[in-house]
C-alpha positions as CSV (number, residue, x, y, z in Angstrom):
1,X,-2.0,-13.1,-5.5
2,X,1.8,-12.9,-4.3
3,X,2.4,-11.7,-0.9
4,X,4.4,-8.7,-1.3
5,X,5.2,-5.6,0.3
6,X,5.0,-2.0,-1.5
7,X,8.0,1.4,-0.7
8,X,6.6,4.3,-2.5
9,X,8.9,6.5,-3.6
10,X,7.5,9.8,-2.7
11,X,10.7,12.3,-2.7
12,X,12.5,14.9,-5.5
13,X,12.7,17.9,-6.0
14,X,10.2,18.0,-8.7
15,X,12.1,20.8,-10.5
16,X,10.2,21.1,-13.6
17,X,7.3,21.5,-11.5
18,X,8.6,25.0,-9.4
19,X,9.3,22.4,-6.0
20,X,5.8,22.1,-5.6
21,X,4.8,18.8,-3.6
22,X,4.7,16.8,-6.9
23,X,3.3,13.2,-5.4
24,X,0.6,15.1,-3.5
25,X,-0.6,17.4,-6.7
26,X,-4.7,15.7,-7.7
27,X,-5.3,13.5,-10.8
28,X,-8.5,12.4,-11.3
29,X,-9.1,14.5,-7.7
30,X,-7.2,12.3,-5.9
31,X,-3.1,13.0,-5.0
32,X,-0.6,10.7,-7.1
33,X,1.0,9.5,-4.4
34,X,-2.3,7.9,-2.7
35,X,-3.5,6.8,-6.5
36,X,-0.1,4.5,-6.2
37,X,-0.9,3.5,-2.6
38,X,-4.3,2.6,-4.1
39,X,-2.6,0.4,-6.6
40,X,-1.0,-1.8,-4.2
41,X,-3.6,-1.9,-1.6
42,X,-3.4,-5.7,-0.8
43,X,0.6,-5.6,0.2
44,X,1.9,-5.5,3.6
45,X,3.1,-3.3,4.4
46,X,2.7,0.0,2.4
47,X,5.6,2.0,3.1
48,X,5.7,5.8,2.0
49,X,8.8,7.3,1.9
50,X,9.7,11.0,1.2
51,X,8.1,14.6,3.1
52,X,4.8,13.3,2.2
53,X,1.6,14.8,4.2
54,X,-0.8,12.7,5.8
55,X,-1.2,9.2,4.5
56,X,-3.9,7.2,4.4
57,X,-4.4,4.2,7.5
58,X,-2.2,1.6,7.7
59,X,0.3,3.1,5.4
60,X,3.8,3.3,7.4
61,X,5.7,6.6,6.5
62,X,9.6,7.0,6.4
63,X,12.2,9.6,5.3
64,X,15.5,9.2,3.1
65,X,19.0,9.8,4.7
66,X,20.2,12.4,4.2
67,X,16.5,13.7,3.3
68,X,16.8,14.5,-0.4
69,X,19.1,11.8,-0.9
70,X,17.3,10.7,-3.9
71,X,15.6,7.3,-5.2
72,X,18.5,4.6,-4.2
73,X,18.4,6.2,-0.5
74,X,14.9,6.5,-0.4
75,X,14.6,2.5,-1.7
76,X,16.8,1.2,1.3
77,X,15.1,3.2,3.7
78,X,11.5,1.7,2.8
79,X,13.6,-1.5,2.4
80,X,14.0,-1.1,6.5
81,X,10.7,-1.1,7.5
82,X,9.6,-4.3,5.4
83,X,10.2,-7.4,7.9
84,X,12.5,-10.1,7.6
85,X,10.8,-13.5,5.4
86,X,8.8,-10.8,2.9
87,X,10.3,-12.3,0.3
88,X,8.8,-9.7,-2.5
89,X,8.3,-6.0,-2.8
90,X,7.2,-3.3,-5.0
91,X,9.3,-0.5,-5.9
92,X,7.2,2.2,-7.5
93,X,7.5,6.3,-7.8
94,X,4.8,8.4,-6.2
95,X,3.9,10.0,-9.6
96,X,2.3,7.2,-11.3
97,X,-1.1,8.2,-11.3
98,X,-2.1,5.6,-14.0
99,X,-1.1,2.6,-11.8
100,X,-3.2,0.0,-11.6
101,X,-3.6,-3.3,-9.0
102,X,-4.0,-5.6,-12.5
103,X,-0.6,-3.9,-13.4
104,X,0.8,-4.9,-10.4
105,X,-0.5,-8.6,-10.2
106,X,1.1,-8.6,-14.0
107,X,4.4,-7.7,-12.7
108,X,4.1,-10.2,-9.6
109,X,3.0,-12.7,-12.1
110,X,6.4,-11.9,-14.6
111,X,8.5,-12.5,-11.9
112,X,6.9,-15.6,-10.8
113,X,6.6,-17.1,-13.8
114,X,8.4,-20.8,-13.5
115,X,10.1,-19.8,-17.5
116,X,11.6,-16.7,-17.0
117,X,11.1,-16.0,-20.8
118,X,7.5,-16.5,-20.6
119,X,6.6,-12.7,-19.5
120,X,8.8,-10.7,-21.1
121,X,12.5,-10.4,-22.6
122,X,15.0,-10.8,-19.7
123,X,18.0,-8.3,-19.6
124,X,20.4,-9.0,-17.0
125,X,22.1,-5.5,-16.2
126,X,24.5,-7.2,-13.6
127,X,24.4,-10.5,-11.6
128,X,23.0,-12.9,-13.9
129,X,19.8,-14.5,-13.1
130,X,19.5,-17.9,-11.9
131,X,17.3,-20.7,-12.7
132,X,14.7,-19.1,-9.9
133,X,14.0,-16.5,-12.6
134,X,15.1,-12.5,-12.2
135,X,15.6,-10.8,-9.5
136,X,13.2,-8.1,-10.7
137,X,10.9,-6.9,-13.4
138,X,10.3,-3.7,-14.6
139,X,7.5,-2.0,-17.1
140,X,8.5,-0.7,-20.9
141,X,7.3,2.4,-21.6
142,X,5.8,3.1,-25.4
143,X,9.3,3.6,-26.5
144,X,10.5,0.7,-25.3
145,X,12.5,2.5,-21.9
146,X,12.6,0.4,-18.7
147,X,10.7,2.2,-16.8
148,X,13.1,1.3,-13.1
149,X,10.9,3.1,-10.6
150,X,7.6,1.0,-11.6
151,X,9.0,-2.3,-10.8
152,X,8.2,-5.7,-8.2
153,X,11.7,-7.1,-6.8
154,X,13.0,-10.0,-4.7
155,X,13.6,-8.7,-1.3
156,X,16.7,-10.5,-0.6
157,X,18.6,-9.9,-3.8
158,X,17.7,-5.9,-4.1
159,X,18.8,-5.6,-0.1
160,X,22.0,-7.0,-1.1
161,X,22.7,-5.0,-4.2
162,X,21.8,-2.2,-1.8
163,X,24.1,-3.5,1.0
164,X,27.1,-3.5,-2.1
165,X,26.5,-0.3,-3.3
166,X,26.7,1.4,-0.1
167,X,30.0,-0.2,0.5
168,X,31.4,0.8,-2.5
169,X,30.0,4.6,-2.2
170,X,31.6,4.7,1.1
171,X,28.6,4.0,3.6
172,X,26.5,6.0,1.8
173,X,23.8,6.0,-0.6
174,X,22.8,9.5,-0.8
175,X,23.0,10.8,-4.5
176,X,23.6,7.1,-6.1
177,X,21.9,7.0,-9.3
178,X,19.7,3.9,-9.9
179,X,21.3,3.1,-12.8
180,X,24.2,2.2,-10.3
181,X,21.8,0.1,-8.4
182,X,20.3,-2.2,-11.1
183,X,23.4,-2.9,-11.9
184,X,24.1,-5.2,-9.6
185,X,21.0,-7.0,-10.4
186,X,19.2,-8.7,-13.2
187,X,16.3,-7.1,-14.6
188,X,13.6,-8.6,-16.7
189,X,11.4,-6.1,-18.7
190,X,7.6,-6.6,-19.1
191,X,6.0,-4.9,-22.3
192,X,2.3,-3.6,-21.3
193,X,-0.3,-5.0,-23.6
194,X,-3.2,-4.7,-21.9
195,X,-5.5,-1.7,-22.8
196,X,-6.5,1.3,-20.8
197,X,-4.4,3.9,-19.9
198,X,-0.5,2.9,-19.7
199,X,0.2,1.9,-15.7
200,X,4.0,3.2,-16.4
201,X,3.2,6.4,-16.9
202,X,5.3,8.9,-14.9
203,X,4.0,12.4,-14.5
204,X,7.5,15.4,-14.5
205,X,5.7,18.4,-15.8
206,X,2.4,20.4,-15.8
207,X,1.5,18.8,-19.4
208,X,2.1,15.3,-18.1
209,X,-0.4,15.9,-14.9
210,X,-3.3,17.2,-17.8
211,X,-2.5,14.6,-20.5
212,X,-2.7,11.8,-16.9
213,X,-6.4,13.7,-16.0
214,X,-7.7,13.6,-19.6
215,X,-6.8,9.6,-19.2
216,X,-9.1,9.2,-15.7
217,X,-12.2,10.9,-17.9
């Protein structure tokens, strides 16, 4: 397995859910948010970042600036606390309860992969990829969406398209849209085949929490 590390995106407003504490709401009887950490239990670190409650040992815990800054804010701050040399990382939302480490080694493995066609159809959205391959890969959904928040990156290239979009936003990256951010970088997209319950699978209402549980039965 790839070293990597893993920044869990734990923030939003979860308005479709009433503002409840979406990441921390049970699937399977166990919060989202620690289902994900689960997911990516052999990186280092794991870095949770949002108003999340207690996490579990060894998990390092951050906040967004300004708090509620959304995802691109939330990314660089987790990007902070992973040390200099990592040269991979996982970028995953907290409300993937369907996440699994085999989905994870399959996007570690996509981005590896010495023919960058070999995992998947490559789609640079910005900077074109180089002959090292992309400088991330992403999971389709069943429709075919990139799915940009369940994702494994090079560390270097996503902390400068970070660094650049800052700059141009004015020093700040509170309220930039990811779409802004991947594209400054080139994406490869990774089609899940395996079976079981689909890993990309992002829960935003009450209905997708109970169509995740009936999943974990």
């Amino acid at each position: 397995m790839t070293a990597y590390a893993a920044v869990v995106l734990a923030g939003g407003a979860a308005r479709r859910m009433g503002g409840r504490d979406k990441p921390g709401l049970p699937v399977g009887g166990r919060p989202m948010r620690e289902r994900v950490l689960a997911a990516v239990a052999d990186a280092a670190p794991r870095i949770l970042v949002g108003p999340a409650g207690p996490a579990p040992d060894g998990v390092l815990v951050t906040r967004e600036q300004p708090p509620g800054g959304g995802p691109v804010a939330a990314a660089a701050a987790g990007l902070a606390l992973v040390p200099a040399g990592t040269a991979t990382v996982a970028l995953l939302a907290a409300d993937l309860p369907l996440l699994t480490r085999d989905a994870v080694a399959a996007l570690l493995a996509a981005l590896n992969a010495d023919d960058p066609g070999s995992e998947g159809s490559a789609t640079p959205d910005g900077a074109g990829a180089d002959d090292a391959g992309p400088d991330g890969v992403c999971l389709l959904d069943d429709r075919g969406r990139r799915q940009s928040l369940c994702g494994v990156w090079r560390t270097g290239p996503l902390r400068a398209a970070l660094d650049r979009l800052a700059v141009r936003r004015g020093g700040t990256l509170g309220g930039a849209a990811v779409r802004e951010l991947l594209a400054e970088l080139a994406v490869r997209d990774l089609a899940w085949s395996s079976g079981g319950p689909p890993p990309w699978f992002d829960c935003d209402t009450d209905s997708d929490i109970r169509r995740a549980e009936e999943w974990t039965r």
